[in-house]
N, C-alpha and C positions, 0 to 999 in steps of 0.2 A: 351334258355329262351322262348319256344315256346308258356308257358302259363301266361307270364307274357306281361302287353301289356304295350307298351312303348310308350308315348307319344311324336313327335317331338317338339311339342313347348306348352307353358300352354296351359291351355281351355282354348275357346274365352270368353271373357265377355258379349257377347251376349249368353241369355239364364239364364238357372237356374245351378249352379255350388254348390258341396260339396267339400270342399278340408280340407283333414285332416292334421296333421302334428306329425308325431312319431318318436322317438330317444330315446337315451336314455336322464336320467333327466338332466340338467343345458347344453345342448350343445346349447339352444336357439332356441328351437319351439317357444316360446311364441312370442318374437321379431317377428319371420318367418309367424306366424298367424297375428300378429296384421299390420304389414306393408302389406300384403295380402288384408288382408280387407279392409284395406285404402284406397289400391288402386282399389278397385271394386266398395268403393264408391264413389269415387273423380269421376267413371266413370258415375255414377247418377243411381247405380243398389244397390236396397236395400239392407244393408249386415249386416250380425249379426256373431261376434265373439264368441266361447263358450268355455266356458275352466272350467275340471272339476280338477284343480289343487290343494291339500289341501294348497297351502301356495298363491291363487289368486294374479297374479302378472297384470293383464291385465287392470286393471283399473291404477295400475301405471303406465304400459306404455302409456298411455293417458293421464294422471295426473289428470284424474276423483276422486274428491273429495265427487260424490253423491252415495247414495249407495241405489238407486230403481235397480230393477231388470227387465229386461233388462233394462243399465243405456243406455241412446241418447249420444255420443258422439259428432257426428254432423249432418248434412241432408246426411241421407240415411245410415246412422252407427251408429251400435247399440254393446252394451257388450253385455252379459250373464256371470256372473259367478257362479257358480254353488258348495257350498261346500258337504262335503260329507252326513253334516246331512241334507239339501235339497234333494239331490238325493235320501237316504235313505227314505225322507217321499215320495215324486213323487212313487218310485219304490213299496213302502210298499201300496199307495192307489191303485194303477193297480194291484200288482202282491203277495202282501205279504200273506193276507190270503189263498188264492189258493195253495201258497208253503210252505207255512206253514202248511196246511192242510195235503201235502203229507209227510211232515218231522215229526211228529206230529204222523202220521197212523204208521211209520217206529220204532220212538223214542217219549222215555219220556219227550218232552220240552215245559216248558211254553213258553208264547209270548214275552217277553221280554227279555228271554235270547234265545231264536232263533233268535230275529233282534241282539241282542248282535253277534252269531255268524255268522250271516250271514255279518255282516258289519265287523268285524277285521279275522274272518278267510278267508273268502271270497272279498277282498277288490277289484277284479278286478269285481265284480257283479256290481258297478257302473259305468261302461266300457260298459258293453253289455246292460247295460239299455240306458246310453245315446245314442246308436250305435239305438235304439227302440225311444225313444224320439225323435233323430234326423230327423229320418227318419220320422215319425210325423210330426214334424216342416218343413218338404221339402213336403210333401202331402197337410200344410194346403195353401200352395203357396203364405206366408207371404215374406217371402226371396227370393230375386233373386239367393242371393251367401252365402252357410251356411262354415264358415272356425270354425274348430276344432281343440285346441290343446291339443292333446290326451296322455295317457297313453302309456305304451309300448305295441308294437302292440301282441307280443304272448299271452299275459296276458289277454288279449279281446277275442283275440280267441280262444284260449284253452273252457274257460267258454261256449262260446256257444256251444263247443259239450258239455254240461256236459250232457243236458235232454237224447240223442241219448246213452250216456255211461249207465246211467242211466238206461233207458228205457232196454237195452241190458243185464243190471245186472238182475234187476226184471222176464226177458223173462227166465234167465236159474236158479234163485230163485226157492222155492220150488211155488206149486201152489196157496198157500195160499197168496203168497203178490200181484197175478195181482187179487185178490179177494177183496181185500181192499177196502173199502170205504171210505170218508169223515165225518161220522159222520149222526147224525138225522139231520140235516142241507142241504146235497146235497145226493143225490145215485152216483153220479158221480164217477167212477174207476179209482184209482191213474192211473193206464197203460193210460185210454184217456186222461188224464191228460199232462200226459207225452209226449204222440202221441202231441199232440195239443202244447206244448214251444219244440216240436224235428220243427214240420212244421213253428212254430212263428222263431227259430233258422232260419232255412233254407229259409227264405223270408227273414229274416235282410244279411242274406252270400249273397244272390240275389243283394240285395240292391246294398249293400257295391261293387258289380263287375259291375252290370249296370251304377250308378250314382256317386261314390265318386272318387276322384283325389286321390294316395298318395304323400307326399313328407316328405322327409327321410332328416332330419338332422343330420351331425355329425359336428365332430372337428378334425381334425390332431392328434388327441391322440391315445397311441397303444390300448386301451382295446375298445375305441369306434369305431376302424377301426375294430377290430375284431370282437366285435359286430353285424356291418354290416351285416355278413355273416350271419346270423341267422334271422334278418329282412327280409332280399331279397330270404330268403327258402322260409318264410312265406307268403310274397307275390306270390312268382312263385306256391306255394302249394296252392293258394285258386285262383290263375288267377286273381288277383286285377288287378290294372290300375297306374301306376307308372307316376306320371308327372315330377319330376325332383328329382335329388341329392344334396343337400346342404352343400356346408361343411362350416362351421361358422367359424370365430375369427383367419382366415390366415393372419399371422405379415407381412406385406408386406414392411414396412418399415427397415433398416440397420444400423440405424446412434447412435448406443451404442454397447457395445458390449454385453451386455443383448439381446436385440433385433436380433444383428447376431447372436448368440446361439439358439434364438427361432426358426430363420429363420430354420436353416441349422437343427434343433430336427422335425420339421413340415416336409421334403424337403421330406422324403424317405417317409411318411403317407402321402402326397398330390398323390407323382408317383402311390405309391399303388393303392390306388382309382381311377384315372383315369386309369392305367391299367385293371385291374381287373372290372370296369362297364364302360367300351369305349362306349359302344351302348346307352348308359344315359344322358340327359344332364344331364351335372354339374356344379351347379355356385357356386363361391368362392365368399365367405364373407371376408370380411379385419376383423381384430381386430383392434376395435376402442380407441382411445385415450380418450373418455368420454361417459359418460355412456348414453345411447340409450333410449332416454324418448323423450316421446314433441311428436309433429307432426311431425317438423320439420324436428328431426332426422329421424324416424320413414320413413320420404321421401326419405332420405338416401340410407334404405336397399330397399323399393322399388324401386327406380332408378335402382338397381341392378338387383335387382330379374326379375324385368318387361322391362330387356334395350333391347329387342330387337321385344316387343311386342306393342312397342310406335308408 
């Protein structure tokens, strides 16, 4: 794993910090983001949680009942939650007519059924925008410590090659379509077009390896242990920055025979994973007896995640 770089212990909280968090859906990023950010505030470093989740679980974990955007949770902690029809407007004022313009030159589409497809055909385009937003948000040097809990990670980056795939189609196209223009509106050439979200692409990959953390949740389950393998290509294939492995909801408890069953069904998926990523930290989450809301609990999983950076 010569291009994936391993961190031996989290980032320090001194400094400005991005820390994402990907898995697949329900193994508990959100919990892993919002105890994160907790704990970067508690440290007195400004920190904003963002989550572009369609079913926003983040203000539950809080038990934020306000619904300004970004809600204060407390001094120095801020949400963001983000649905997909906000993202769709954000993404549609920066970038919509411009892509629209070149899908437009290609195909017969009016405007509102291009956002139609751009938003359900296309669902991971709100991944690489916020991946653009974020990175925004870390330039305007509001935030000390940006924590993300993200989509699945291939599905982000697939999309950023599209404009490069794109771009590559159009070059071996007849001549006629790098001749394209925008209309009486721009002279501007779909291809510099193109050139220009290929180069905006390739400074967000930039980004994403200079500045962001990843950290990879699973669960003791076989499809999500299998999973893994396909995360950790993705990572080693772009040179990201791996800050730790997560495995959430380990029954550590015996005392049913329910619970002995679970133990000993988890036993050969825990070996697995520490086998197979030895060179990782990994910390194990217990599965709890009550559901993980409040602050308080929320201390909980941080006491874990941060027990050795106290």
């Amino acid at each position: 794993m010569d291009k994936l770089i391993i961190l031996d212990k989290l980032v320090s909280s001194n400094g400005n910090t991005i820390t994402m968090f990907t898995g697949k859906g329900g193994v508990g990023k959100t919990t892993c983001a919002a105890a994160t950010a907790h704990h970067y505030a508690s440290l007195e470093k400004e920190t904003i949680a963002i989550s572009t989740d369609a079913t926003p679980s983040l203000s539950h974990l809080f038990e934020l009942t306000r619904k300004e955007k970004p809600a204060k949770v407390k001094d120095f902690l801020s949400i963001h939650e983000l649905g997909m029809n906000e993202v769709m407007e954000m993404w549609d004022k920066k970038f919509g007519a411009e892509v629209y313009a070149v899908f437009s030159s290609l195909v017969s589409i009016d405007y509102s059924k291009f956002l139609e497809f751009m938003t359900s055909v296309l669902p991971g385009l709100s991944d690489e925008f916020m991946l653009d937003y974020i990175k925004e948000l870390n330039e305007k040097g509001e935030y000390e410590n940006i924590i993300w809990d993200t989509a699945p990670l291939g599905q982000t980056l697939s999309l950023l090659e599209t404009p490069a795939l794109l771009r590559k189609h159009l070059r071996m196209a007849p001549r006629i379509y790098s001749k394209l223009r925008l209309g009486h509106k721009s002279k501007k050439p779909i291809m510099d077009i193109l050139m220009h979200w290929e180069e905006a692409s390739a400074e967000i990959m930039d980004f994403i390896r200079e500045r962001v953390r990843f950290n990879i949740v699973t669960i003791p389950e076989a499809l999500a242990v299998e999973q893994l393998a396909d995360t950790f290509h993705k990572l080693y294939e772009y040179g990201f920055t791996l800050q730790q492995l997560i495995i959430n909801n380990v029954v550590k408890r015996k005392d049913s025979d329910f619970l002995m069953a679970k133990v000993e069904q988890q036993k050969s998926y825990i070996e697995t994973i520490h086998d197979s990523y030895s060179n990782i930290k990994i910390v194990e989450l217990p599965m709890f007896p009550y559901e993980l809301k409040g602050l308080e609990r929320l201390k909980e999983i941080e006491n874990i995640l941060f027990k050795n950076t106290r």
